[in-house]
Each structure stands twice: as structure tokens, then as C-alpha cells.
C-alpha positions as a Markdown table, in Angstrom:
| # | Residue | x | y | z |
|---|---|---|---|---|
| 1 | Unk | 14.7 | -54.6 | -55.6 |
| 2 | Unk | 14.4 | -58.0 | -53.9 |
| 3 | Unk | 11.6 | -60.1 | -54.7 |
| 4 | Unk | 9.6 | -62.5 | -51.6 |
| 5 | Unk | 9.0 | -66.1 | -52.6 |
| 6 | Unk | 6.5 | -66.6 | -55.2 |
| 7 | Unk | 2.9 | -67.7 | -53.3 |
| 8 | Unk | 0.8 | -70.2 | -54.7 |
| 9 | Unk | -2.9 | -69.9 | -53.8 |
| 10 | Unk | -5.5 | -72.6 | -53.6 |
| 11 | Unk | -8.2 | -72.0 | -56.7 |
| 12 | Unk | -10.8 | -72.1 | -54.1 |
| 13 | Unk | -9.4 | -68.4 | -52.6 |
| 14 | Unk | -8.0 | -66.9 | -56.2 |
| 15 | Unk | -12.4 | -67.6 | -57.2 |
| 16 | Unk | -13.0 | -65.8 | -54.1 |
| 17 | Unk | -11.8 | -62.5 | -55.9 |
| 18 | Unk | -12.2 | -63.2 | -59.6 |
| 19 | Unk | -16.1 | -61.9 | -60.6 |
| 20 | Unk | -17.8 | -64.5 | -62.2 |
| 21 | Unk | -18.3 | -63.9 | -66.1 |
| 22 | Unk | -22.0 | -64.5 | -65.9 |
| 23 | Unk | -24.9 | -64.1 | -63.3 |
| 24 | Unk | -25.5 | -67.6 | -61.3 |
| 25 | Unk | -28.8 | -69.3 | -61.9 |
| 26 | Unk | -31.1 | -69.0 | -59.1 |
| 27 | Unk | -31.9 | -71.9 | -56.4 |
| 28 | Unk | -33.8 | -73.7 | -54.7 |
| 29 | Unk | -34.5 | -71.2 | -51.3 |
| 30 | Unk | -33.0 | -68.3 | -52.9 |
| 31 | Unk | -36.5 | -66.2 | -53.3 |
| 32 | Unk | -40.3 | -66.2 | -52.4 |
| 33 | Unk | -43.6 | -64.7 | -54.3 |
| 34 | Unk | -45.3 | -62.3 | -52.0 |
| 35 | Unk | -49.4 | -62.9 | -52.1 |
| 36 | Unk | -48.9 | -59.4 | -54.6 |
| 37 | Unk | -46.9 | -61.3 | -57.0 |
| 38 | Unk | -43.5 | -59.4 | -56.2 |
| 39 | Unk | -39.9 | -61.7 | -55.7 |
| 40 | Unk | -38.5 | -61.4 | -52.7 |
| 41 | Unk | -34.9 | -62.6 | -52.2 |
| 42 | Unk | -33.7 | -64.4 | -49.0 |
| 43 | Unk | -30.9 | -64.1 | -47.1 |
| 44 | Unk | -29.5 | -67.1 | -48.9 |
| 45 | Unk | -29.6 | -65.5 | -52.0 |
| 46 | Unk | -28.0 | -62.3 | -50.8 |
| 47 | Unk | -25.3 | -64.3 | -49.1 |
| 48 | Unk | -24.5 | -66.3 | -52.0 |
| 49 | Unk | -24.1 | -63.3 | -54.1 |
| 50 | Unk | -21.5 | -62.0 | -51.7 |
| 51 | Unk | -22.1 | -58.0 | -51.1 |
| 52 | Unk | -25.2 | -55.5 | -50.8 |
| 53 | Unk | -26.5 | -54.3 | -53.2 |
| 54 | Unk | -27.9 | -50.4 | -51.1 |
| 55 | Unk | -31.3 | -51.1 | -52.7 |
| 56 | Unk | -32.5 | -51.5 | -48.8 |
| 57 | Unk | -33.4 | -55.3 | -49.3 |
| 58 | Unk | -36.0 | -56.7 | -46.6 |
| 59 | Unk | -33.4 | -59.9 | -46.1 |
| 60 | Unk | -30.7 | -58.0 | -46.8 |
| 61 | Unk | -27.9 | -59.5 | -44.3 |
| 62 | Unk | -25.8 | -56.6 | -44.4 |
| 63 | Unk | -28.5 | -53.9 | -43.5 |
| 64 | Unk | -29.3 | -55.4 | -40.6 |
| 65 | Unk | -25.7 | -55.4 | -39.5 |
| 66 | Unk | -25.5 | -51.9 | -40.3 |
| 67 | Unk | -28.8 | -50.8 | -38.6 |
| 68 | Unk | -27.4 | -52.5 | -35.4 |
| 69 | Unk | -24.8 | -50.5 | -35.5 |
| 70 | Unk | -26.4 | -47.3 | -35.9 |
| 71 | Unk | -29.0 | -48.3 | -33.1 |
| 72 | Unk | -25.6 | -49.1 | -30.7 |
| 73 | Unk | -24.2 | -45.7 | -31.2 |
| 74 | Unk | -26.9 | -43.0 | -30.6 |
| 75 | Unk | -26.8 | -40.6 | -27.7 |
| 76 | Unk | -26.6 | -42.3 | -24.2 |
């Protein structure tokens, strides 16, 4: 069996795939308190983090994407 050239990858893309061990602190921008007391994550946050999470977040930047979608392909 031949074997292609070994391929070195920049760190920057091999972190793009490895999980982090532990949660990332939270930042600057990354949530608000609503008047009720709740924490509200922006779209920063979500971003950052890299993937939804289907909990139907109100900044959710993937849920938006998919409700587009679904409002594009009803019945003409």
C-alpha cells in the first residue's frame, strides 16, 4: 500500500479540531443581565464557542441561519 507525503499542519488548524480540555473563561461582550436577572449570551459568545448548542438560544447564530432556511423553502 503506497503511502502520500506526510502533511504538516500549522498548530493554528490542528487547535481548530482538538477540544479544548477545559471550558474558556468568559469575556468581556460575551453575555448580558436581563432586567429579571437571567444571562443572556451574545452572538459573540456563541461564535467563540464554535457550534449550537439546540437549546433554541435568542442570539443563537446558527438558528437564525436555520430559520432562514426553512422560511426560503415553504410552499410557493
Amino acid at each position: 500500500m503506497a503511502v502520500g507525503p506526510l502533511r504538516i499542519l500549522p498548530l493554528h488548524l490542528i487547535l481548530r479540531f482538538v477540544p479544548s480540555a477545559a471550558p474558556q473563561p468568559l469575556q468581556p461582550g460575551d453575555f448580558y443581565l436581563t432586567p429579571e436577572g437571567y444571562m443572556v449570551f451574545t452572538e459573540q459568545y456563541h461564535r467563540r464557542r464554535g457550534s449550537c448548542c439546540g437549546n433554541g438560544c435568542r442570539h443563537c447564530p446558527w438558528q437564525a441561519a436555520r430559520d432562514k432556511k426553512k422560511a426560503n423553502s415553504g410552499p410557493k
